[in-house]
N, C-alpha and C positions, 0 to 999 in steps of 0.2 A: 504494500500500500504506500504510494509517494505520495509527502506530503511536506510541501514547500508552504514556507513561513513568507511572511509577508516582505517587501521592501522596509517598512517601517519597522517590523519586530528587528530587522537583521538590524536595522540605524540603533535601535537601544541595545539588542546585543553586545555592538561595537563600542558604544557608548560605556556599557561596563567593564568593558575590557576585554571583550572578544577578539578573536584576529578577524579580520575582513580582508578574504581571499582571493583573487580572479585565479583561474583557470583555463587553459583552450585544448582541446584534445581535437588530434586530428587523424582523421582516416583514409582508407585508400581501397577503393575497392573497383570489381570490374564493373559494376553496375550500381546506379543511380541508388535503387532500393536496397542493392546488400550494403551497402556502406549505411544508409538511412537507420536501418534495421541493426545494425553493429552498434553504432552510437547512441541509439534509441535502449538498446539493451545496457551498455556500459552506464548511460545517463538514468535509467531507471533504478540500476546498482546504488547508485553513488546517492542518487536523491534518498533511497532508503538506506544508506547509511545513518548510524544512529550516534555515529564521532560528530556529524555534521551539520549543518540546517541549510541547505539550499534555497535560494531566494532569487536568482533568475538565470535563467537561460538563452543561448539566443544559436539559434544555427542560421550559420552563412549561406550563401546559395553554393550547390554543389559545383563544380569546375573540372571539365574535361583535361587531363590531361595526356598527352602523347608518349607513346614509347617508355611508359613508367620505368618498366623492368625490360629485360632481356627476354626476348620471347612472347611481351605482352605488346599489345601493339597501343591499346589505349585505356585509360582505367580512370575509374571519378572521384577526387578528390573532396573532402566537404570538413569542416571548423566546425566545433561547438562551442562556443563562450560560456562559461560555469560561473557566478559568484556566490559563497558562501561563506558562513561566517563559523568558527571555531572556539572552543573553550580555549584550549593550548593549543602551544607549538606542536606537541608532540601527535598531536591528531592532525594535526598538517602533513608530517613525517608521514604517520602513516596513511595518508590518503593519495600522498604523492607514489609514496611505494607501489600500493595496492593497485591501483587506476593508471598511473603512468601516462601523466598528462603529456603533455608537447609543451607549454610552457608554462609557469609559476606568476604571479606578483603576490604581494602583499600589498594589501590598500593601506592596513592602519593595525594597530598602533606603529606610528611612528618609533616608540622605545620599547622597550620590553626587560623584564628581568627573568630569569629562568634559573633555578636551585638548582648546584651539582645533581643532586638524586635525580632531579626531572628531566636533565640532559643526558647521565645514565642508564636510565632509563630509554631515552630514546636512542642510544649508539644500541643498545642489548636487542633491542626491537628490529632493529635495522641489522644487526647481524643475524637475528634469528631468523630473518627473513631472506638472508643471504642463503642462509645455512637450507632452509629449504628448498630455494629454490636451486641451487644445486645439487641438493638431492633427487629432485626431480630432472635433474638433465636441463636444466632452462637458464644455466647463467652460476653464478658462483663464482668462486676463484680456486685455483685447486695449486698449491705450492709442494714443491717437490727440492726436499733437501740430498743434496749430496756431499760427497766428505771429498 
């Protein structure tokens, strides 16, 4: 069940000391509808995320483009604009991990303070999720000592 909070709830959010987030995820597909249908799915993810409160959306018109890949001769490119708002940083962290936007800002606060425990916290988060996902064959790092 997706359920976006208002432009104004996310302003007093912020107001308390929320982070205020943009986001743009971008995708690539051979056709107009499976890319629509990718984003649609990844944007309905993230809105029921419960680290976060989403409060607006925008997708771009989609745009042909040529010769993406090798082998592919044309595929449609399409932008979603995200902005929500966050308790912490570290749910930042992990939305960025998770979702893998294409690019970040921060609207606001402008400063911020954050306790060692809460930035250990999120380096342990951030490895743990290293740690999976090269478990699963998708990325990691794999170090190899020799004498």
């Amino acid at each position: 069940m997706v359920i976006m909070i208002s432009p104004a709830e996310a302003k007093e959010k912020a107001a308390s000391g929320w982070f205020n987030i943009w986001l743009a995820f971008e995708g690539m597909a051979i056709s107009q509808q499976v890319i629509k249908s990718a984003l649609d799915d990844l944007l309905g993810k993230l809105e029921d995320d419960q680290k976060i409160k989403v409060y607006e959306k925008e997708y771009l018109e989609p745009v042909k483009v040529e010769n993406p890949l090798k082998g592919i001769m044309e595929a449609w490119s399409q932008v979603v604009n995200v902005k929500f708002v966050a308790k912490n940083f570290g749910e930042i962290v992990q939305i960025v991990v998770q979702y893998g936007p294409s690019a970040v800002e921060i609207l606001g606060p402008s400063k911020s303070q954050m306790s060692i425990s809460e930035a250990q916290d999120i380096l342990n988060n951030i490895a743990g999720m290293m740690h999976r996902y090269a478990a699963a064959g998708i990325g990691g790092s794999v170090f190899v000592h020799s004498k």
